[in-house]
ZABA-94610 format. One record per atom (N, C-alpha, C, CB): x, y, z. Coordinates in pm, whole numbers, plus 50000, padded with zeros to 5 digits. Each point is the difference from the previous one (the first is absolute). Glycine has a CB too. Example, Ala and Ser with C-alpha at 12.3 -4.5 7.8 and 13.67 -1.06 7.14 Angstrom:
// ZABA-94610
513194943150780/499115011950000/500905012050000/498114988350125/501545022249803/500825011950006/499235010950073/501184993749785/
END
This chain:
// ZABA-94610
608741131360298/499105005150104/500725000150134/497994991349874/502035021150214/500735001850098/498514996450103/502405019549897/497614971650246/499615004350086/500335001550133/499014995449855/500005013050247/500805007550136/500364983650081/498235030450044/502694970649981/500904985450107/500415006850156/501634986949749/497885007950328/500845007650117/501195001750039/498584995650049/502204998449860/501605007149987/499805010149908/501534979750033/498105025249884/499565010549961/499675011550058/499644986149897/499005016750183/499765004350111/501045003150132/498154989149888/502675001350126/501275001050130/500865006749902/499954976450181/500655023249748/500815007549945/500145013349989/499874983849929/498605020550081/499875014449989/499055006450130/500254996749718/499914995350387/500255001750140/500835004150100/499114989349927/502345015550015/500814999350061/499935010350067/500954987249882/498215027350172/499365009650008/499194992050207/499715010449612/499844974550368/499654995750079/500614988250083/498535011449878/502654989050093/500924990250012/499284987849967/501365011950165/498494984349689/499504991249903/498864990350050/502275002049897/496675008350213/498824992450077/498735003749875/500905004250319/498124989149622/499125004149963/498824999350056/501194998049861/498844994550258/498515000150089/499495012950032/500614980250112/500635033649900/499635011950073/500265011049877/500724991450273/499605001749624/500815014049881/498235010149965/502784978349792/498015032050208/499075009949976/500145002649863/500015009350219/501134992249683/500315007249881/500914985449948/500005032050077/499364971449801/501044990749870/500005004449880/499594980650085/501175015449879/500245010449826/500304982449939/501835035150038/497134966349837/500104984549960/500035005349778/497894981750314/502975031949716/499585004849798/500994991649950/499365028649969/500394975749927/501184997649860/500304988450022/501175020449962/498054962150054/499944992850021/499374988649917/500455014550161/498904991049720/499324992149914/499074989750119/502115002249770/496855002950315/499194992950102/499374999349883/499985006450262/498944982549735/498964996249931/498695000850084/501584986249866/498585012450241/498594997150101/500125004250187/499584975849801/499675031450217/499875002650152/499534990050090/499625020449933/501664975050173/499484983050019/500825003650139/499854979749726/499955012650384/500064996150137/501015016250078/499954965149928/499265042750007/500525008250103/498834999950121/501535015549817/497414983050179/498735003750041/500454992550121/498145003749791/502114984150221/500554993250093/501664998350073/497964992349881/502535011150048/501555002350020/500055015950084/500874984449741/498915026050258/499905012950037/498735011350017/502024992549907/497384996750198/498835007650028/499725012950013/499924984050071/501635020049998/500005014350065/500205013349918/500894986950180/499195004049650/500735010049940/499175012049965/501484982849920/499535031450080/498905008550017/500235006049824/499945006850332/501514992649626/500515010249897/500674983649883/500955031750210/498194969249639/500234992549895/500754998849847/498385000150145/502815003949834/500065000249897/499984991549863/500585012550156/498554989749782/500394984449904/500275007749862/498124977850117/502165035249865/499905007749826/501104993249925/499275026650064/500604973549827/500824991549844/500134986050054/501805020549889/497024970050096/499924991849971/499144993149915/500975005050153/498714986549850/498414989549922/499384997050028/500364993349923/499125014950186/498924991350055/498185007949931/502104993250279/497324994649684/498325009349915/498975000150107/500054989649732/500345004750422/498475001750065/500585006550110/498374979049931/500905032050164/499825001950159/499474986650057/499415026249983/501524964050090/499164988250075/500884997350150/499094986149738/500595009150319/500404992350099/501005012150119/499914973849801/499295034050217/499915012550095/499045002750122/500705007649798/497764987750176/498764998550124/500925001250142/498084980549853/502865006250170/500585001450095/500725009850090/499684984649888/500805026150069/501305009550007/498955014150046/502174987649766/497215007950323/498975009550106/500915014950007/498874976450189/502565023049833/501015007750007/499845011949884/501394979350106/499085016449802/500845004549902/499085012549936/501344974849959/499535034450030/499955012049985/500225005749809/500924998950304/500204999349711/499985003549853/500934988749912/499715027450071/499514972549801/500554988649881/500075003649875/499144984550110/502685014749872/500185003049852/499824994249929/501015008450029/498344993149853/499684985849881/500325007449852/497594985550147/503275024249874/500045006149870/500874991349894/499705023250122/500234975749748/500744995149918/499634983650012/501805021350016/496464974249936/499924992350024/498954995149893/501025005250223/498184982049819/498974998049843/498795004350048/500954978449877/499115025050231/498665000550099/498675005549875/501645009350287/497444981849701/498715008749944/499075004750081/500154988749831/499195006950264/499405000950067/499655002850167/500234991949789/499495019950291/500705000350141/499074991650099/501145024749959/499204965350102/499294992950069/500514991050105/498885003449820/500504991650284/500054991150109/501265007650111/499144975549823/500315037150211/500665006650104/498565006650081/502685005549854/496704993450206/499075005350007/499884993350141/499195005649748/501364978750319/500445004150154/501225006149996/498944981950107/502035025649819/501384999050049/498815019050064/503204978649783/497195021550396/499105007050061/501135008550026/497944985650086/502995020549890/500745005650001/500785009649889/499584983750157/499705009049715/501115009249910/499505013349962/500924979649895/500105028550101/500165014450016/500665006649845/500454995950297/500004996649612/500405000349869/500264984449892/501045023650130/499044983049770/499824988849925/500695008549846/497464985150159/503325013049781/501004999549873/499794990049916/501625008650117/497874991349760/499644993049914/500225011749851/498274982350195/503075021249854/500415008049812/500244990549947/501155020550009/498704981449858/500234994549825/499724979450051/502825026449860/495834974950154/499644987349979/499105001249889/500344992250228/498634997749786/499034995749903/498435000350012/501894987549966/497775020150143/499335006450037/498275002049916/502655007650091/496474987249838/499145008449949/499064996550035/500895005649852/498574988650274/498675001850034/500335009850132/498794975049895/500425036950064/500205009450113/499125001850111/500985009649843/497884978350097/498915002050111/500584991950144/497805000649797/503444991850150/500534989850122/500695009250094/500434978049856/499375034250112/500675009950219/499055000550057/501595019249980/496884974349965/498955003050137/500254988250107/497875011449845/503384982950090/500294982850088/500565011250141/501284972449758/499075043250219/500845000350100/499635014050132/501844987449784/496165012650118/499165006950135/500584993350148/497515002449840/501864985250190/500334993850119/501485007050079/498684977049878/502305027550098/500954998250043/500225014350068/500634980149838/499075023550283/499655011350030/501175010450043/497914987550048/503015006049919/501645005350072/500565003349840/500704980350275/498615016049621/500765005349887/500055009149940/499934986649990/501355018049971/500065014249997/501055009949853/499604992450307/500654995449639/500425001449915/500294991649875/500325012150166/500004988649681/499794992149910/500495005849879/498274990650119/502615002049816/500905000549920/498954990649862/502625002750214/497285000549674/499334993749870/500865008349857/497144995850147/503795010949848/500425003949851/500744989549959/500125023850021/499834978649824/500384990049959/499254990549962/501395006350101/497304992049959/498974988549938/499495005349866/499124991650236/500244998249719/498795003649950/498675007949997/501134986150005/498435013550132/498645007350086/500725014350005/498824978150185/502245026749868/500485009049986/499645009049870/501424987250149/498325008649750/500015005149867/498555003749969/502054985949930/496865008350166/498544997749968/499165015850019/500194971150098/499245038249847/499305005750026/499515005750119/500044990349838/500185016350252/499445001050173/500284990750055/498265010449985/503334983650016/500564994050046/500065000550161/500805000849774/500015013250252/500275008350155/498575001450016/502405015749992/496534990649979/498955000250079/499294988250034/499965019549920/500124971049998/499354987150036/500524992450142/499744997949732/501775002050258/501014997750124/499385003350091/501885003449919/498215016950109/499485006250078/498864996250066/501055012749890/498124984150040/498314998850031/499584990650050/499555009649852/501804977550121/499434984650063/501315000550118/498744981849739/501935027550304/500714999550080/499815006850113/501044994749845/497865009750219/500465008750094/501015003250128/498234997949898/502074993050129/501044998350108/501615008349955/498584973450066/501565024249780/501015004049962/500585007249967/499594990549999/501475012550044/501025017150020/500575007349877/501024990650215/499484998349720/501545001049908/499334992349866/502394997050219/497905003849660/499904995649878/500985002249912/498065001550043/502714988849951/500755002349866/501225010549992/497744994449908/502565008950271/500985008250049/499185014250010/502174985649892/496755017750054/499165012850029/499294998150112/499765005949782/500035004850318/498934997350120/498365005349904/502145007850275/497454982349837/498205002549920/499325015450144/499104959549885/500875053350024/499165005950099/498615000450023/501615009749974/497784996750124/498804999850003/499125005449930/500674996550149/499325012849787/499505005449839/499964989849881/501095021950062/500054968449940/500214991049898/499394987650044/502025011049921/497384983650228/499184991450017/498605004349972/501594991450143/498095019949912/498465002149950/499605002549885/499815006550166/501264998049706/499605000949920/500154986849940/500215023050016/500064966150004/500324985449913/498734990850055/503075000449993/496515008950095/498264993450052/499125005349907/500175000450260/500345006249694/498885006149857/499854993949889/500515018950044/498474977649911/500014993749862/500554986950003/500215021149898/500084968650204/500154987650030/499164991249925/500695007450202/498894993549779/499144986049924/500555000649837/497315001750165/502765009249809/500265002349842/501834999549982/497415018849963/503064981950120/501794992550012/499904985350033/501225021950114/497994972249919/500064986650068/499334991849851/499595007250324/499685002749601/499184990649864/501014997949895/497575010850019/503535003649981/501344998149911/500844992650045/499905018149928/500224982750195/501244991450025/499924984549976/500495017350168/497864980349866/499624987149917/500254995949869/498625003050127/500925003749844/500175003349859/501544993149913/498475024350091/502344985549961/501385000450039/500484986649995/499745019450138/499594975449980/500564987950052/499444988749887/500035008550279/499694985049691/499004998949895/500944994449883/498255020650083/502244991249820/500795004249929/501324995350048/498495017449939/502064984150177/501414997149990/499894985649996/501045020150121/497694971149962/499954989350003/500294990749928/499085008450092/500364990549797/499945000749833/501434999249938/497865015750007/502824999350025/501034995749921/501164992550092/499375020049829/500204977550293/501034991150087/499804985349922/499765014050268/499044985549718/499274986349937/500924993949907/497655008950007/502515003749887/500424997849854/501554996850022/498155017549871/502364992650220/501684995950032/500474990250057/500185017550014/498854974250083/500244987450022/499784990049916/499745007350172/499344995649724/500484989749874/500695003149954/498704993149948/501955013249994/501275004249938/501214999850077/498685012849877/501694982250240/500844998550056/500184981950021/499635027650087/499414968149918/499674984849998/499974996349846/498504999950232/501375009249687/500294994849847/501455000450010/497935009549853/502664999950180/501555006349938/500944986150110/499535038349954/499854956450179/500854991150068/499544986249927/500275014450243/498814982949705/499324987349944/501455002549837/496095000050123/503615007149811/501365001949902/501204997750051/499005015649897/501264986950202/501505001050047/500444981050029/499625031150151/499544965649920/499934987750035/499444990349882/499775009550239/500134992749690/499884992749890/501705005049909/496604999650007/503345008849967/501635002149936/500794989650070/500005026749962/500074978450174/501014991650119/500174983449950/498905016650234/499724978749747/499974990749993/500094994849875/499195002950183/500885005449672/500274991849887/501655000350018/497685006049829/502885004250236/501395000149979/500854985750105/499655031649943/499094963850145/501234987750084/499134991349898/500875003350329/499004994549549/499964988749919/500554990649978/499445010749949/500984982850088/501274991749955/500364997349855/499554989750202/501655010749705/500004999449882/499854985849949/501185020450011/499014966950061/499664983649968/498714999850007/501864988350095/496935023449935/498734996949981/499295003649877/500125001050218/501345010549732/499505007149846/500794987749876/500115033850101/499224973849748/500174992149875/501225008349989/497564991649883/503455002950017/500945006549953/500055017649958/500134974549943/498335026849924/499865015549997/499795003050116/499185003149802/499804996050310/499655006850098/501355003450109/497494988649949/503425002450028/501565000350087/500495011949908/500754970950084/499175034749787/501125001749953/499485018150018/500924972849822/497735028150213/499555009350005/499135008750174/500164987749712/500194994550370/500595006150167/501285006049963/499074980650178/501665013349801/501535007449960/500065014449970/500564979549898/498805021049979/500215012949979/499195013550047/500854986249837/498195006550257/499245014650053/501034997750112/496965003749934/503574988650139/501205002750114/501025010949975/499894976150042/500475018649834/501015010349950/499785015050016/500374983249846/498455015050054/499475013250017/499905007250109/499094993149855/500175001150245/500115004350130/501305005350088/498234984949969/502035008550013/501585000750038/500675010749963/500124979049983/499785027849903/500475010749900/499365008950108/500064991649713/498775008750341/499745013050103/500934999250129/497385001049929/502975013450085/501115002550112/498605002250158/502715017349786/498334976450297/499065001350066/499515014250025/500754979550073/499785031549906/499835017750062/498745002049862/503345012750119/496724975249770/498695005549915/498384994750086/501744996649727/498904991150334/498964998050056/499305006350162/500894981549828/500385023350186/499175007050077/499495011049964/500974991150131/499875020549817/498895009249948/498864993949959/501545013749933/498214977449945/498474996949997/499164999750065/500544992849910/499985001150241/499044994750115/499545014650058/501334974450072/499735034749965/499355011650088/499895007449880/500985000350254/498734998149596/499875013549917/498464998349958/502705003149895/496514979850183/498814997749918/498795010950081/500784970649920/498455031650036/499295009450043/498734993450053/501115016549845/498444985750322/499134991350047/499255007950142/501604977849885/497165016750143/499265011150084/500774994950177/497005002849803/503065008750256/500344993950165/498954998550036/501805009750078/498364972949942/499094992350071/500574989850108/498675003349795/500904991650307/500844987550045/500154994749945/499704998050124/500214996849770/500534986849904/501845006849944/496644990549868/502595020650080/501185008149941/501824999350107/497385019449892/501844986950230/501424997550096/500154986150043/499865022750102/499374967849906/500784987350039/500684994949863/498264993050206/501435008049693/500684995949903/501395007649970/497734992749927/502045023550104/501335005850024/501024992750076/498825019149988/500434976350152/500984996150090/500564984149996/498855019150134/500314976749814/500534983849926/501215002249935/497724990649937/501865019749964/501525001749879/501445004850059/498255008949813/501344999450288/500975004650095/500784987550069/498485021450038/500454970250034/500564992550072/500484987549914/498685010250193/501014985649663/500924992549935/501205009149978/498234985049895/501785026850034/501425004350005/500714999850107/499445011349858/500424992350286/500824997450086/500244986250025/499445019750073/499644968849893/500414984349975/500755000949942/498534989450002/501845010949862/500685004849898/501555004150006/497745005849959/502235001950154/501385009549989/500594991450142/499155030449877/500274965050201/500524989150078/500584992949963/498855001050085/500184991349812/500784984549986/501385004449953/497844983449919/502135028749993/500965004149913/501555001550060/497945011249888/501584998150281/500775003850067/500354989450155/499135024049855/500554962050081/499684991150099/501474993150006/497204997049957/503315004850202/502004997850034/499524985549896/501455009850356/499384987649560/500934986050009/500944996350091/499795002049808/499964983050196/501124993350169/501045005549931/499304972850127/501395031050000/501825005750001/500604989449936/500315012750232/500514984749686/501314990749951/501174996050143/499845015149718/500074973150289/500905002050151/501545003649995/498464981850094/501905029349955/501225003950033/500814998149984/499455002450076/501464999849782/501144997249962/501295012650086/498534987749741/502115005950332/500835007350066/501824992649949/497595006250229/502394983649716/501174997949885/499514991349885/501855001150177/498785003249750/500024998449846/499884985649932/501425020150018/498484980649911/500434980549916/501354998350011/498384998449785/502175011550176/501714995350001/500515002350124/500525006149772/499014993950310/500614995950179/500295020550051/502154964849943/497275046349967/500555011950033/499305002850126/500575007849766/499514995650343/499285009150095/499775010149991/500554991450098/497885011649921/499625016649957/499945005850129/498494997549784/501665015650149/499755012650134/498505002749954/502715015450041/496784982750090/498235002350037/499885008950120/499204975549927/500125036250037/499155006450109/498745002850038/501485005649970/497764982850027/498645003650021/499425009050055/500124984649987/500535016950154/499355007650081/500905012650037/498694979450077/502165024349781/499595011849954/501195013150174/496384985649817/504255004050191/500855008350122/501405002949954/498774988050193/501385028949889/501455003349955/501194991450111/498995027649898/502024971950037/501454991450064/500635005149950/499804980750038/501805018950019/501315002549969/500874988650040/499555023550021/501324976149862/500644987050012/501965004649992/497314983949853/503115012850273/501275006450003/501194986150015/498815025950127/502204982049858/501324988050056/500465003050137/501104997549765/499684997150320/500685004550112/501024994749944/498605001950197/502365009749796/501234991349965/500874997450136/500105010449745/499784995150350/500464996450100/500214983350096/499165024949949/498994974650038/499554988050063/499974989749918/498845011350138/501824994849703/500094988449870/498174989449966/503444995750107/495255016149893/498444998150042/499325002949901/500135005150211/499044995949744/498625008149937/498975003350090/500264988649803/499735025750173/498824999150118/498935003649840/501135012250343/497424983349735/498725006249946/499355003950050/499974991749897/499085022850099/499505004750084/498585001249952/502095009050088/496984983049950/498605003349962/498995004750054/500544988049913/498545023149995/499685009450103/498404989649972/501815031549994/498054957850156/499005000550035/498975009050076/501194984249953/497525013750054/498855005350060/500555001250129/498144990849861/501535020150208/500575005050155/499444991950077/500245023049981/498184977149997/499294991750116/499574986649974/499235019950072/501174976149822/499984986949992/500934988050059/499055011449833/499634980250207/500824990150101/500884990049925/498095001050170/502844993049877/501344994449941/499794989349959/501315009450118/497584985549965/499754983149995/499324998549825/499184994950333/500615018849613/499184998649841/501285003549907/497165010250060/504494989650002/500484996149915/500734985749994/499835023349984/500634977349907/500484984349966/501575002449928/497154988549942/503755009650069/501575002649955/500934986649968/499865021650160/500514975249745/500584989949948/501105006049879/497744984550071/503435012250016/501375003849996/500594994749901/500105002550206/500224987749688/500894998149842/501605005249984/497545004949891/503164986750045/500745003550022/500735009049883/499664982250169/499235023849741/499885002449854/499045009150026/500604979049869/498455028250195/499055002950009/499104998850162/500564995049735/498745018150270/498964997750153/498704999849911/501285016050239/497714977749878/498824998949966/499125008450114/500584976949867/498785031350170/498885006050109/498644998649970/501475016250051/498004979750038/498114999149982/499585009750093/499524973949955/499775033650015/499365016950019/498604997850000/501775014649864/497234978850254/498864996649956/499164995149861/500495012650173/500544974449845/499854992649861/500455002049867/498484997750109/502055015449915/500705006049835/501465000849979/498155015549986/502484981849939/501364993950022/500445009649950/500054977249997/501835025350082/500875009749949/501104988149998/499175027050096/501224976349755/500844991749976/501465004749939/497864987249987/504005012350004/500345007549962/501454992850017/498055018950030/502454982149831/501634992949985/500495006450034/500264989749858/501275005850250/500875001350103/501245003249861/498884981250266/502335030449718/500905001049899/501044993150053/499275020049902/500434969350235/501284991050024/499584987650080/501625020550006/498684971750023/499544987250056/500345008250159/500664974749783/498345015950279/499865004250160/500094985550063/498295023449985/502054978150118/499664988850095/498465002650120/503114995749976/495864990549926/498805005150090/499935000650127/499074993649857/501704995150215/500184993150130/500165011450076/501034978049937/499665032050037/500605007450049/499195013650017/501904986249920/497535012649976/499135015349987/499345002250099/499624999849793/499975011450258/499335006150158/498315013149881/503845003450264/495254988349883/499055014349858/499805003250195/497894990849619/501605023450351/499785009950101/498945005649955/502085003950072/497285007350039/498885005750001/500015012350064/499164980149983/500815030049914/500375018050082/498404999550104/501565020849720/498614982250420/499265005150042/499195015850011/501174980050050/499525027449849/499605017149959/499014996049898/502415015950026/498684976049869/499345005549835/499014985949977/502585016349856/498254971550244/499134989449936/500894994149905/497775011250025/503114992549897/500795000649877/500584979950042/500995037549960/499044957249924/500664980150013/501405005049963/497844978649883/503145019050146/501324998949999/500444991950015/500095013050036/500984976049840/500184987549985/501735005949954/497044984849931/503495005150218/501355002649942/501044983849983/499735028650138/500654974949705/500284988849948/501454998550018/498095000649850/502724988550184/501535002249953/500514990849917/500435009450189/500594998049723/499904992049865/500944982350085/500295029649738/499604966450110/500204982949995/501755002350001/497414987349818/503075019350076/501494999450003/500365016950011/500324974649837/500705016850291/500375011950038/501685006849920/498344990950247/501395024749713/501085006649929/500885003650075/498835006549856/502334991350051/501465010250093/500035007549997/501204993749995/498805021750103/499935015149957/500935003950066/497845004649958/502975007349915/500925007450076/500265004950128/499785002449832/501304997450223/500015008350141/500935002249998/498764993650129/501555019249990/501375004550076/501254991150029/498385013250103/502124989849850/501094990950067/500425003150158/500934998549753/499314988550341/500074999450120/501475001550048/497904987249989/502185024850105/501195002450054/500224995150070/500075013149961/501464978350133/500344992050051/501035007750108/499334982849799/500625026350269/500605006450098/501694990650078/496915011150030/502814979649963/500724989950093/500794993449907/498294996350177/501964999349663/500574993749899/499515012949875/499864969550112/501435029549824/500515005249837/500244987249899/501435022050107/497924988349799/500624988549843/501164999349978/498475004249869/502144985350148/501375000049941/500484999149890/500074994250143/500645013149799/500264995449882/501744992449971/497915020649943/502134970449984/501304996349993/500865003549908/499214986050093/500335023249777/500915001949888/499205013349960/500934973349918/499785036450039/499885014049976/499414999249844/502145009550178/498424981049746/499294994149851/498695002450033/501524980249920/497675024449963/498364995550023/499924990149977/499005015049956/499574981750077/499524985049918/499474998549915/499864993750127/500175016249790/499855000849870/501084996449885/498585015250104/502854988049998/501354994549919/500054989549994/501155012950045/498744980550096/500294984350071/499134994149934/500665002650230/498054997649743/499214997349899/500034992649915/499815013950040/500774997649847/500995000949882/501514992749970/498765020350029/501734978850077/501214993250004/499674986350009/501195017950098/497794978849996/500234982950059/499104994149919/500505001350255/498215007749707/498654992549918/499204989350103/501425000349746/498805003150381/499334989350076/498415008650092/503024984050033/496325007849935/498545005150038/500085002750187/498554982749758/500705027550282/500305000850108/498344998050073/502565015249944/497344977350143/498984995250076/499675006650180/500724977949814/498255023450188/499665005350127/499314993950057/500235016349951/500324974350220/499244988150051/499505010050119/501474974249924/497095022850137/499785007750120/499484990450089/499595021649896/500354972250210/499634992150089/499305006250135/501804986749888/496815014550092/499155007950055/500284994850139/498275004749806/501844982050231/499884996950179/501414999550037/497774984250018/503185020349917/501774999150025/500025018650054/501284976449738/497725033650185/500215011550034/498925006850056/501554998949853/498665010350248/498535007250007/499945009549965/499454992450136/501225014949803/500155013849918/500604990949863/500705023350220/498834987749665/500614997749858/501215004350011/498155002549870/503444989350101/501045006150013/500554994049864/500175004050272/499615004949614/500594991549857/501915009449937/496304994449889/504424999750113/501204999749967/499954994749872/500854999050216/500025009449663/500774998549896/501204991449984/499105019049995/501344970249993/501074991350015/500254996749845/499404990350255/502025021449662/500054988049907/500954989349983/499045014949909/500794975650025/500464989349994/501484996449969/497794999149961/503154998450043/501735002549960/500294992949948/500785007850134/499924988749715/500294989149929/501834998149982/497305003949874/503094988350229/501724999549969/500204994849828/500714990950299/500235020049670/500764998149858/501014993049975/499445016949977/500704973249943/501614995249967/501025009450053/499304989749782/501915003450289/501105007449952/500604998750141/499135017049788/502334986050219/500675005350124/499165016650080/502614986749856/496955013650229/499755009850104/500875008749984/499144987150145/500515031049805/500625012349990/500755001250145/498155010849819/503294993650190/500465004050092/499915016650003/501304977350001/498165026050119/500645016749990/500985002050003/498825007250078/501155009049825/501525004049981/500575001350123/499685011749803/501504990850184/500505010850070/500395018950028/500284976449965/499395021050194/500015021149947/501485003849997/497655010750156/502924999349771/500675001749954/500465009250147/499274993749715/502095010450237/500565007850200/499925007949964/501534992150140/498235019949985/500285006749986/500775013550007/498834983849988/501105024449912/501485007249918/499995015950109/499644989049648/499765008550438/499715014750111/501424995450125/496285004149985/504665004950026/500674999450109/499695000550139/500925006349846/499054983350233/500105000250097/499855010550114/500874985449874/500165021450123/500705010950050/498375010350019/503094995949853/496385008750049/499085008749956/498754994950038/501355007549826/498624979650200/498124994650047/499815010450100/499824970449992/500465032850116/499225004750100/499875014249950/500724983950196/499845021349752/499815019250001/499724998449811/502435015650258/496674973349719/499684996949866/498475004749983/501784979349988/497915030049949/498685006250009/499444996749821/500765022750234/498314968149726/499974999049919/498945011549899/501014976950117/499405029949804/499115008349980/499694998949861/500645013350182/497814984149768/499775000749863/500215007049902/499024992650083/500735015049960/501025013649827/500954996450014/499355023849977/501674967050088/501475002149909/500354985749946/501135020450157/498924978349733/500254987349925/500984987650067/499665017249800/500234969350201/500734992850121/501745001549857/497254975350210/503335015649908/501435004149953/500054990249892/501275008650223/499344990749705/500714987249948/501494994450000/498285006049882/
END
């Protein structure tokens, strides 16, 4: 059972900046209301009512609402139209597909001298014999019926023969009475069954004999064997008169199935956050679901990461925790998490904040630092010397002695590395050079001696 709450009411105020002392209009449908309750006092002023597709079976607690002009009540249990008769203002009244069958109850709505229109299809009375002329005849004030205007040819003639429409419609009334009678026992039989089933089934089985257990059992089973889509077809395939009993029991079944599909679809608590493994692995997590690029600098020997946070989000809602295996970021509580392909030094890491994109930029520099190729450095002012025209690939080969390269970083301030190989004295007396042999060219002839290659030397 739903009823009206004045957060209810404010909610659908917002039209009045959520005041209801002064609201003129409220729309209160499709609400499963059961009962018309403290508006009378909550919104005196109101002039315009909607209450259609709900549950509610009486017109009550309206006298007050001197205002109010027109009230929807369509799609409702309403049988009977009554206790509006101060509302000194209303000008219409909507009461399609209710429940309607005493039709003598619109003379409740002579008094009301501003009324001018009236909505009834869909009832019962609707269906009765000189239905519209009976309306007509106890209405005079009234304009509109049933979306048709009433003309003046069609009022004087519904003054005719009045007494003999008013003996059928009795009549009428009478008859439907009767079988309302009969459907309210039969609706109080069919819930008196239901509630008795209900209740053999929470039996407890330690209160039954062994057969009687063995044969709860097996009507369970049985039961059970029905899918639920059989049982529902059964429910909407049984064939039954529209009555109020009929739709609240519709709407019971409704509203256990949506119980039903709740509980079904009801969160289980989250499992808390495994972000590494049993065996010590660190996972990559993106909760919150943001693009990044994850680069090297090989220059600055770094990792940068670039995450594309929210532009306008303020900084203080993130959270950054640096690893030296891995970063961690908190993104309004949702973690981005993501292994580093080299050890970093956290101490060191710098995170930044693009003022365009917004974008987190975390720049890491690794833990061990690599040797990388380079240019070799020219020395303008000193040459390599070399001391032996041999490679050292011979010298090498000849001596078998390993050759070592010492550099003493605070002895130099430029890299100045020299090849030195090593010299191993051999046994023996020390080679004398030869001697050059004299020579066999005369004297005489050196100066006007022109040596010229095409002609073979002398011997």
């Amino acid at each position: 059972m739903v009823h009206i709450t004045e957060e209810m009411v404010r909610q659908r105020a917002e039209h009045n900046d959520c005041e209801i002392f002064s609201l003129e209009e409220v729309s209160l449908h499709q609400l499963d209301i059961t009962q018309i309750e403290h508006l009378d006092k909550w919104c005196k002023e109101l002039k315009i009512l909607y209450l259609q597709n709900n549950l509610i079976p009486r017109i009550e607690n309206v006298s007050r609402l001197k205002k109010l002009q027109y009230i929807n009540l369509a799609l409702n249990n309403i049988e009977v139209i009554e206790n509006l008769e101060a509302c000194e203002s209303l000008q219409k009244l909507d009461l399609t597909i209710n429940f309607i069958g005493c039709l003598s109850s619109v003379q409740s709505l002579r008094d009301n001298i501003h009324f001018r229109e009236l909505f009834l299809v869909g009832n019962p009375c609707a269906e009765f014999k000189g239905y519209r002329q009976y309306v007509v005849a106890s209405l005079p004030q009234l304009k509109r019926l049933d979306g048709k205007d009433i003309r003046r040819s069609e009022r004087i003639l519904s003054s005719q023969g009045l007494e003999e429409v008013q003996r059928h419609v009795a009549e009428q009334e009478k008859e439907y009475l009767k079988k309302r009678a009969v459907e309210k026992e039969e609706a109080e039989t069919r819930t008196a069954a239901k509630e008795e089933e209900n209740g053999q089934r929470t039996v407890g089985c330690g209160e039954l004999k062994n057969q009687e257990v063995e044969e709860h059992i097996n009507e369970v089973k049985t039961r059970c064997h029905l899918s639920e889509e059989q049982k529902e077809l059964e429910f909407w395939n049984t064939p039954c008169s529209f009555t109020p009993e009929s739709r609240l029991e519709a709407h019971r079944h409704l509203e256990e199935n949506r119980r039903a599909e709740e509980k079904v679809k009801e969160k289980k608590p989250k499992p808390p956050r495994r972000l590494i493994h049993t065996d010590g692995r660190v996972m990559n997590v993106n909760e919150a679901k943001l693009d990044f690029t994850l680069t090297e600098d090989e220059e600055n020997n770094s990792i940068v990461l670039d995450l594309a946070v929210f532009r306008h989000m303020d900084t203080t809602l993130l959270d950054v925790d640096v690893q030296p295996t891995y970063v961690k970021v908190g993104v309004k509580g949702k973690i981005f998490q993501m292994v580093l392909p080299n050890e970093v030094k956290p101490d060191s890491a710098v995170a930044q904040r693009s003022q365009t994109s917004g974008h987190l930029v975390l720049t890491m520099p690794r833990a061990n630092d690599e040797v990388k190729g380079s240019k070799p450095l020219l020395y303008p002012n000193k040459k390599c010397s070399v001391q032996n025209k041999t490679s050292s690939k011979d010298i090498r080969e000849k001596n078998n002695v390993l050759e070592l390269l010492e550099v003493d970083p605070s002895k130099y301030k430029t890299l100045d590395l020299s090849i030195v190989p090593h010299q191993v004295n051999k046994k023996g007396p020390p080679e004398t050079p030869k001697p050059t042999p004299p020579s066999t060219v005369d004297s005489s002839f050196s100066k006007d001696f022109v040596d010229d290659p095409d002609v073979p030397p002398l011997t």
